[in-house]
C-alpha positions, 0 to 999 in steps of 0.5 A: 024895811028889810034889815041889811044882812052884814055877812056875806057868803059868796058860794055857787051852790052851798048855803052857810048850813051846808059849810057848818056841817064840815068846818063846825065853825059856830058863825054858819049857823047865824041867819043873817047871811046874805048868799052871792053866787059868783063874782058879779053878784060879789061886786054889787052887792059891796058896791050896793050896801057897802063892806059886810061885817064879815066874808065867806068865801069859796073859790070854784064858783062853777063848774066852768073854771078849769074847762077851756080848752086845754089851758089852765085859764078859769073861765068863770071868775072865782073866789080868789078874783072876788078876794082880789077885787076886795083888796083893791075896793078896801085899797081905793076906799082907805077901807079896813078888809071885813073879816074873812074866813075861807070855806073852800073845800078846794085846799089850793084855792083855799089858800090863795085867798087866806094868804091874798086877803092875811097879806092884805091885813098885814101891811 
């Protein structure tokens, strides 16, 4: 029987090694990461096997985001949407948010999800 992975890292090309090498945060190096892509693959796998100890997110999920078409909506879903749709699953769940970390390199995005998900933590 495989062993549930309790971290989850949500991010459309990189793997928790590739993040180390930049944030030199110790937690990348552990093996029991369990990688989503994008959004969909987010909500299933929390609906599926419940919160994770801790999150990891990246905002651009693809490249798709900022390409429609002269306007500034996102195509694709990103982190941030992942981040949002967390908040209300712990909100509907009377859940605790798991712990989180940002490995973003978009500084924006980035801080849009800390503060969502802080703000959260701060009620």
């Amino acid at each position: 029987m495989e062993l549930t992975k309790r971290l989850l890292f949500l991010d459309d090309i990189r793997y928790p090694i590739e993040a180390y090498h930049y944030t030199k945060q110790d937690i990348f190096l552990r093996s029991d990461w369990h990688i989503v892509r994008n959004y969909e693959q987010f909500v299933s796998r929390i609906l599926e096997k419940g919160l994770p100890e801790m999150i990891s997110f990246d905002h651009d999920l693809a490249d798709e985001h900022y390409l429609k078409s002269d306007s500034k909506q996102f195509v694709e879903k990103t982190g941030y949407d992942c981040a949002k749709w967390l908040v209300e699953y712990c909100m509907d769940n009377g859940a605790d948010l798991p712990e989180f970390y940002c490995h973003s390199m978009n500084p924006v995005g980035k801080e849009n999800i800390e503060s969502l998900l802080e703000n959260f933590n701060a009620q």
